[in-house]
N, C-alpha and C positions, 0 to 999 in steps of 0.2 A: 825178882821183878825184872822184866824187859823193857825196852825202846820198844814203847808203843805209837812214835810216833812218826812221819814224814813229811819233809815240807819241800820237796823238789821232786818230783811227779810228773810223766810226761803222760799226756793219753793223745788219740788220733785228731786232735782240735791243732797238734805238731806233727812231730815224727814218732810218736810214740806208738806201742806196736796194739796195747788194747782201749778200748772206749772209755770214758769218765768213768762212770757208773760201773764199769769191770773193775777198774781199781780202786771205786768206793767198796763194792763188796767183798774183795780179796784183803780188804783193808780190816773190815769188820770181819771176816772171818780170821784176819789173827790176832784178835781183841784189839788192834788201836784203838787209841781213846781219841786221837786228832791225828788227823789228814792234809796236808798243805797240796791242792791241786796247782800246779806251774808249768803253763805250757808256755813255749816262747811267744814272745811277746814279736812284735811286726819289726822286722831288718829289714829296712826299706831297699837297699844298696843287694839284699839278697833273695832271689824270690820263690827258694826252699821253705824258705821262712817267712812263712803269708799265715794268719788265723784271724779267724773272723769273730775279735772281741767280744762282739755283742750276744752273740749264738756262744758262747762260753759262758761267760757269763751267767746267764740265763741258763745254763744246763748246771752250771755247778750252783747257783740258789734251789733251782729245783731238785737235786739230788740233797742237798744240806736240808731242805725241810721232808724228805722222804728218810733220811735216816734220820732224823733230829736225835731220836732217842739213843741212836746206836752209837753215833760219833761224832766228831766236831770235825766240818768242812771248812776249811778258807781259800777262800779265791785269790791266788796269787800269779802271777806269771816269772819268768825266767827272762831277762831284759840284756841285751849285748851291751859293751860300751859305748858301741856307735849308735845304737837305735837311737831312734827320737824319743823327747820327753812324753809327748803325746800317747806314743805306744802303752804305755800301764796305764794309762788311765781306765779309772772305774775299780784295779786291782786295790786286795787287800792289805799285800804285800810282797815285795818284790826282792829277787834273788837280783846281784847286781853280776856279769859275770863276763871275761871278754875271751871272745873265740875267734875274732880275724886281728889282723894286721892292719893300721892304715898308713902305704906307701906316701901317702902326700898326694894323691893325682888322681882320684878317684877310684881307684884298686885296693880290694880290702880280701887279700886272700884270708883262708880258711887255715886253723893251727892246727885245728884237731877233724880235719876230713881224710887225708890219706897220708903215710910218710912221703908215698914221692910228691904230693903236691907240696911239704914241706920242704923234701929236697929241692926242685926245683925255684921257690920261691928264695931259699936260699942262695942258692950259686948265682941266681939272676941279680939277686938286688941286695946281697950282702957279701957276694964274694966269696960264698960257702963256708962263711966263718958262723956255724952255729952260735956264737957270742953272742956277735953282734945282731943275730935273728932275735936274741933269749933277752936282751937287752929289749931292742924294740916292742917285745911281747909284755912288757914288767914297764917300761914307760906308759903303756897304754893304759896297763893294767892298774898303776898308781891313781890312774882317774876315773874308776871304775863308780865310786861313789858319788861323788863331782858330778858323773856326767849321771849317772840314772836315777841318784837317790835313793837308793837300796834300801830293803831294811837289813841283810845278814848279805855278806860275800863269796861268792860262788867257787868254787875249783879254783883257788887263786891260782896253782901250778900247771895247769891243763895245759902248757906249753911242753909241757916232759909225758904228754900223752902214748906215744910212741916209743921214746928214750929207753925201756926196758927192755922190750923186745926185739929193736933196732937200734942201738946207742950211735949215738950221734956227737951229745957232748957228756963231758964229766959234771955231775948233780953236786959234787963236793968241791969244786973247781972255784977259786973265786970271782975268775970271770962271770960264773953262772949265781952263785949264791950272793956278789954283791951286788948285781941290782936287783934279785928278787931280795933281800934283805930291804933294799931302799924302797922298792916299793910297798914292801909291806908294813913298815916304820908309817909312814906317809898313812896309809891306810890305818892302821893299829890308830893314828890320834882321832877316828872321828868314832872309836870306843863301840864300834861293830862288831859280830858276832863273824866270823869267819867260816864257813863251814869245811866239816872234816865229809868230803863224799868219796862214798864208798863205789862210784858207779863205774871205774877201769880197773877196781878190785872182783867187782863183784861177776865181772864178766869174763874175768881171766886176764886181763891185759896187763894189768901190773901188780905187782905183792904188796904194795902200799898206797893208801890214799893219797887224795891229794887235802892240805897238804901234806909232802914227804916228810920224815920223822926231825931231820935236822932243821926243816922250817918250822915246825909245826914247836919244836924247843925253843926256837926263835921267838915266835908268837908267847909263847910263855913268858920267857923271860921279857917281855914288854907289856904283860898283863893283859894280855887279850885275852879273850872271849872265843867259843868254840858252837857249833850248833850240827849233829851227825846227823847228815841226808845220804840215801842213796842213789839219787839221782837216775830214779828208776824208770824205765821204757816200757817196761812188761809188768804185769802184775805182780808174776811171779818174787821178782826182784826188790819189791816193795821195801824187805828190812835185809836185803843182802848185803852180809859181811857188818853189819852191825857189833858181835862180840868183838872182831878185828882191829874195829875203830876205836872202841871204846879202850881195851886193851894199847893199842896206839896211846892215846890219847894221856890216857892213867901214867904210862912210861914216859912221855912227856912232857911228864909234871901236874897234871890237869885234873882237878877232882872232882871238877863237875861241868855239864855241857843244859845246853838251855831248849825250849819249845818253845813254838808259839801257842798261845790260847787265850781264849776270849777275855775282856774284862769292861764289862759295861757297852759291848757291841765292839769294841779295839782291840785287834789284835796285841798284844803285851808277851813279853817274854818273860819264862820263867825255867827256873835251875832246879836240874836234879842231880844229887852225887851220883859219880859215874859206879864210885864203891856198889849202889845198890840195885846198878842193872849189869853186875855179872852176874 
């Protein structure tokens, strides 16, 4: 038995590289049984990140009653820390996840756009002490939930997006792993699903999800919850690096990871042993 399923999906309503409907049918032709469509959701402060809610919407009802038979669609979007509350509305359910910085002053750089924009924002306004960058990124991130109201937590580590291929700071370092520990303590009490994404593995970028394996033992040992997305752009990419994860995950400590799927029209979550999708 495989991961037949995905709940972090980008199609061109974001930056995603193929159409709704491309990734419903790429989705059905690798028998998924459910589908979570999540395009970002509106970053007012950013205007990369503009979509037009209602024309989504309306495209993924219409694709969910065109395949009804074939698979389960849910309307979800992908929500920053900063976004406004407003932005998910009408969604299913919502990925909570944060990708910029806020300086204080109206400046919300980007963590995961290019290293030198990391670099730069670092030397400028932290001194070039990656720490205290990695800090600020994990204080924000601690109100991830707080501010969006999520249902599952996105890339908690997306701040080590880069880290592999350009090291910057040490991932074992306690400067680094105690405030991502504090934030994730902080997050871990409101008994959310975390997700394990596969999407800087599956591209090549890094040899581990996020999260990394010593967080992700973290997460365990505090009884959390886990939910494997790949965080896919392209069709293709739909269930990439899935074995990877779940193997992650297993080593871990973790023996089962959860779906979304319907119950009485409500999205609900539900568990499958990981034992039975090797």
């Amino acid at each position: 038995m495989a991961l037949l399923a995905n709940f972090h999906t980008h199609c061109t309503f974001c930056d995603g590289k193929d159409t709704a409907e491309d990734m419903v049918r790429e989705a059905v032709r690798k028998g998924f049984l459910h589908l979570g469509m999540s395009s970002h959701a509106d970053t007012w402060f950013d205007p990369d990140y503009r979509m037009d809610m209602k024309a989504y919407l309306t495209e993924i009802r219409r694709l969910r009653e065109a395949y009804r038979d074939r698979i389960e669609i849910l309307a979800g979007v992908e929500m920053d820390c900063l976004s406004r509350p407003e932005a998910s509305d009408g969604a299913e359910y919502v990925i909570g996840s944060t990708h910029y910085l806020d300086l204080g002053d109206g400046r919300y750089p980007s963590v995961d756009d290019t290293v030198e924009i990391q670099d730069r924002v670092c030397r400028e306004e932290f001194g070039g002490d990656y720490y205290r960058y990695c800090r600020a990124y994990y204080d924000l991130e601690a109100q991830v939930v707080a501010r969006t109201k999520c249902t599952f937590i996105g890339h908690f580590d997306l701040v080590t997006r880069f880290n592999e291929e350009e090291p910057r700071f040490d991932e074992e370092d306690p400067r680094y792993l105690g405030p991502a520990k504090e934030a994730m303590r902080a997050l871990a009490e409101y008994r959310l699903p975390f997700e394990i994404n596969t999407g800087a593995l599956n591209r090549g970028r890094r040899s581990v999800p996020y999260p990394a394996p010593p967080l992700l033992r973290y997460l365990h040992e505090l009884g959390g919850e886990i939910i494997i997305n790949s965080d896919a752009h392209q069709k293709e990419k739909l269930d990439g690096a899935f074995p990877e994860a779940i193997r992650c995950a297993i080593r871990c400590g973790f023996t089962h990871t959860n779906i979304l799927a319907k119950d009485g029209g409500k999205p609900v979550f539900r568990q499958i042993a990981l034992d039975r999708l090797l």
